[in-house]
C-alpha positions in Angstrom: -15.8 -42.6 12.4 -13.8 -45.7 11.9 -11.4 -46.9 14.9 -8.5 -49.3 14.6 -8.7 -51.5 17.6 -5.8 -53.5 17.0 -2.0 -53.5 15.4 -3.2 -56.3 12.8 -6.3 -53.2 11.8 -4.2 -50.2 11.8 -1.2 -52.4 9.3 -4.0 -53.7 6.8 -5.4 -50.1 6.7 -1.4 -48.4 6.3 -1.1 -51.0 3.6 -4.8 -50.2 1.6 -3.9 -46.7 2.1 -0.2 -46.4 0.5 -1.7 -48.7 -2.1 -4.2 -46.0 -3.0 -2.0 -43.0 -2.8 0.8 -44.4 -4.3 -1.6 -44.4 -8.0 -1.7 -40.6 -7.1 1.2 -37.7 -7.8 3.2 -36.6 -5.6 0.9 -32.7 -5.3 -2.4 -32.9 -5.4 -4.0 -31.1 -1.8 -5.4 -33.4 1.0 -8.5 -32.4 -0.1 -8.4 -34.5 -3.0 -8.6 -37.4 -1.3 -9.5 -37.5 2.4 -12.7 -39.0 1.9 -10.5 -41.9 1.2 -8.4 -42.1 4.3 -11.4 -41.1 6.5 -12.6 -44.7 5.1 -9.8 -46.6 6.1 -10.0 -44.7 9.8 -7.4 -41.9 9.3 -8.4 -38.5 9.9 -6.8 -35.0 9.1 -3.4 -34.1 10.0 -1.0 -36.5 7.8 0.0 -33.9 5.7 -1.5 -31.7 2.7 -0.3 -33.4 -0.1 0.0 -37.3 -1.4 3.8 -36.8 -0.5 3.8 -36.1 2.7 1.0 -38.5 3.9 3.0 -41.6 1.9 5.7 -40.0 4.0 4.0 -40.3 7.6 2.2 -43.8 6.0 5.8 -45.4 5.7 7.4 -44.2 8.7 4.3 -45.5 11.0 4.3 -49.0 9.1 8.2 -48.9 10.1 7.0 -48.2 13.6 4.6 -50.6 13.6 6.4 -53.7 12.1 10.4 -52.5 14.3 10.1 -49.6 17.2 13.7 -47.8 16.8 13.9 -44.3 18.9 14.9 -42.8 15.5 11.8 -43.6 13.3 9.8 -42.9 16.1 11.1 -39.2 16.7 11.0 -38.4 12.9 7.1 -39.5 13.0 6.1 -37.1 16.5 8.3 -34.6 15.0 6.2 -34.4 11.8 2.5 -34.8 13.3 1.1 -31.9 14.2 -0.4 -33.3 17.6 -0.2 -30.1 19.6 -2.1 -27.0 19.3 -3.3 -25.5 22.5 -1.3 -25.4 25.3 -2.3 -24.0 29.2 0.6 -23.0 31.4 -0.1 -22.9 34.7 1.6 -20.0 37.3 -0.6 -19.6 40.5 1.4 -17.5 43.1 2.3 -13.7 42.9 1.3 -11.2 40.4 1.2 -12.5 37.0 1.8 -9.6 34.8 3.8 -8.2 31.6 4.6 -4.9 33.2 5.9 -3.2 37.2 5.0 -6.5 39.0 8.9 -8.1 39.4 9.4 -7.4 43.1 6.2 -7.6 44.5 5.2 -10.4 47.2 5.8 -14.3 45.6 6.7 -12.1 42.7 9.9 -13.5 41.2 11.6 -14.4 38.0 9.5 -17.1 37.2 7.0 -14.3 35.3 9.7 -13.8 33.2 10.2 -17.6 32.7 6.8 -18.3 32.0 6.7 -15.0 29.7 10.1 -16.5 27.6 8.7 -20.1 27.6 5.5 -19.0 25.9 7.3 -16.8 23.5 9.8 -19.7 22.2 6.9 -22.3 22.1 4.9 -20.1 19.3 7.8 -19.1 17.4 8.7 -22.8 17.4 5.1 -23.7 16.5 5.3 -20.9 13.8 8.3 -22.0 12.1 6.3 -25.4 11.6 3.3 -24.0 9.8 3.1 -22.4 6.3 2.6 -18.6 6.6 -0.7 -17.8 4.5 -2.1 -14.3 4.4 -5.5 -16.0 4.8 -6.0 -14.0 7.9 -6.6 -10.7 6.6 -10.0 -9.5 6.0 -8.6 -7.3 3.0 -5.8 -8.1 0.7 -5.0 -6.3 -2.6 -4.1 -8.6 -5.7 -0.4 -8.7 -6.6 0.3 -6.8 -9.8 -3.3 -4.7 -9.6 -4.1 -1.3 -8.5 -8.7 -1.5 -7.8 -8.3 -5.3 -7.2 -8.9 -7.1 -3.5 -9.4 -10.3 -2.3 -12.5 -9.7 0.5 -12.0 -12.2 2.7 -16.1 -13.7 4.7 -15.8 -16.5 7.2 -18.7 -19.5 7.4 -20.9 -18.5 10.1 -23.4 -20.7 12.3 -25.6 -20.3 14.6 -22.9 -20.6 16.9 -20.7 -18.2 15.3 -17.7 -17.5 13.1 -16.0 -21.1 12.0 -12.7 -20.5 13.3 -11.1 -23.7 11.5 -10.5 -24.8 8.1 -13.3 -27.2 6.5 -13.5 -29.3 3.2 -15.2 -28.2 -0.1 -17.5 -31.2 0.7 -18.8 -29.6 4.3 -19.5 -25.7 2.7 -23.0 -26.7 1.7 -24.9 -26.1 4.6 -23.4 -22.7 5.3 -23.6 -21.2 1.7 -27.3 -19.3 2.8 -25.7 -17.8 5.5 -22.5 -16.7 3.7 -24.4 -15.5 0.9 -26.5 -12.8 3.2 -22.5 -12.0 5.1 -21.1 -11.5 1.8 -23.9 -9.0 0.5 -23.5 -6.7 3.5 -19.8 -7.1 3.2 -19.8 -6.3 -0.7 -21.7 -3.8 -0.2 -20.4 -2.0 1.9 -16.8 -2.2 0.3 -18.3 -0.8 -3.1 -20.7 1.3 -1.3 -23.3 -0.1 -3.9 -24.3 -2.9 -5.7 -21.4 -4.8 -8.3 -22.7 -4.6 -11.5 -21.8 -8.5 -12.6 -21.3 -11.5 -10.3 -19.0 -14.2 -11.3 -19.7 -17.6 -9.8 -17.1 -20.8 -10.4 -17.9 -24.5 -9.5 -21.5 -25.6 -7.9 -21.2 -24.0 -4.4 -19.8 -21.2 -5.4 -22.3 -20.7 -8.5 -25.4 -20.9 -6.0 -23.9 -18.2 -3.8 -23.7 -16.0 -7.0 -27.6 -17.1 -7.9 -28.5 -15.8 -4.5 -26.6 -12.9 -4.8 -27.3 -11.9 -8.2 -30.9 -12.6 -7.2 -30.8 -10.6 -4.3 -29.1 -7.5 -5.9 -30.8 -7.6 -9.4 -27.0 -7.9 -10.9 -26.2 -10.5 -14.3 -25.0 -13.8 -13.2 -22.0 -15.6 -14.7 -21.9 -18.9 -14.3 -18.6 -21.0 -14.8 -19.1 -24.5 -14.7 -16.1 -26.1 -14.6 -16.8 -29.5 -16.5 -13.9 -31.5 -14.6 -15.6 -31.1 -11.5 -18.4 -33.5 -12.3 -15.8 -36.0 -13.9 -13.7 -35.8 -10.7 -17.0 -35.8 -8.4 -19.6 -37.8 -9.7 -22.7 -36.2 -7.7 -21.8 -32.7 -7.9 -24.6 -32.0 -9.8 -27.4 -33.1 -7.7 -26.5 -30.5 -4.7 
């Protein structure tokens, strides 16, 4: 990890990075190049496309260079610095249900209760709703189609946050045993052809289609070794 000790740091690495993003358009995902700003000391949470990083990039260098109240509450507003929040009630019965009324019981239960209801709906109305959540989702326009959705796993359990295309390798073993059982058990048999696209996802189909005694396919995706040079030698 790279830290910016100093103002004079933090402006020379605002300036390398809107020079390099500013070459980019305006769409493609974070993923495409956060291996860049990690190397100029910025990690995740600028924004998931070239737009809205330039965005944050400008309004910080305005910061930087002039403080006004205005630029600084359009920057807080738009990083997402705030994720988990404790709230803190000690006295009386804490509860949802029949406890108004009993010793130190008062309305604060409810206030408490009402606060943490408008702090997720405000949180909510600030992320993009996905249906990435759901374990099983049919395919729009299909009738025998699903999207079977198998979370990385460790040694410590279920990865609970998103990671980069670049940081699946060492979990692929793992996911390819998870996503037999789970196939599996959804067809109640073995598929009859395994489709695999790009390099990770190609060597979980190997071990799968080795594993099950199934035909591999193997899509290859020639633009992913022009856009990253050492794919191939994973």
């Amino acid at each position: 990890m790279i830290w910016l000790q100093s103002i004079s740091k933090l402006q020379a690495a605002l300036v390398t990075a809107e020079d390099n993003l500013s070459t980019l358009p305006s769409e493609p995902p974070y993923c495409e190049f956060e291996y860049v700003l990690q190397g100029l000391g910025f990690e995740r949470g600028w924004g998931d496309t070239t737009a809205k990083v330039l965005e944050l990039i400008h309004l910080l260098r305005d910061i930087v260079k002039a403080s006004d109240p205005t630029t600084l509450k359009t920057f807080l507003g738009k990083v997402p610095m705030v994720f988990n929040d404790v709230i803190l009630s000690p006295h009386g019965y804490f509860g949802q249900e029949n406890v108004l009324g009993l010793p130190d019981t008062d309305g604060q239960v409810v206030y408490i209760l009402d606060q943490v209801c408008a702090l997720e709906n405000e949180r909510r109305q600030k992320v993009t709703e996905t249906t990435c959540n759901q374990r099983l989702e049919r395919v729009t326009g299909t009738e025998h189609s699903h999207i079977l959705r198998v979370p990385f796993r460790s040694e410590n359990g279920i990865l609970r946050k998103w990671i980069s295309r670049f940081d699946v390798w060492s979990y692929l073993e793992t996911f390819a045993e998870d996503v037999a059982g789970e196939t599996t058990a959804k067809l109640q048999g073995h598929p009859d052809f395994i489709i695999g696209n790009y390099s990770y996802g190609n060597l979980v189909a190997s071990l799968l289609a080795y594993k099950m005694g199934v035909t591999q396919c193997t899509i290859a995706h020639a633009l992913e070794k022009t856009k990253y040079p050492d794919s191939d030698i994973y």
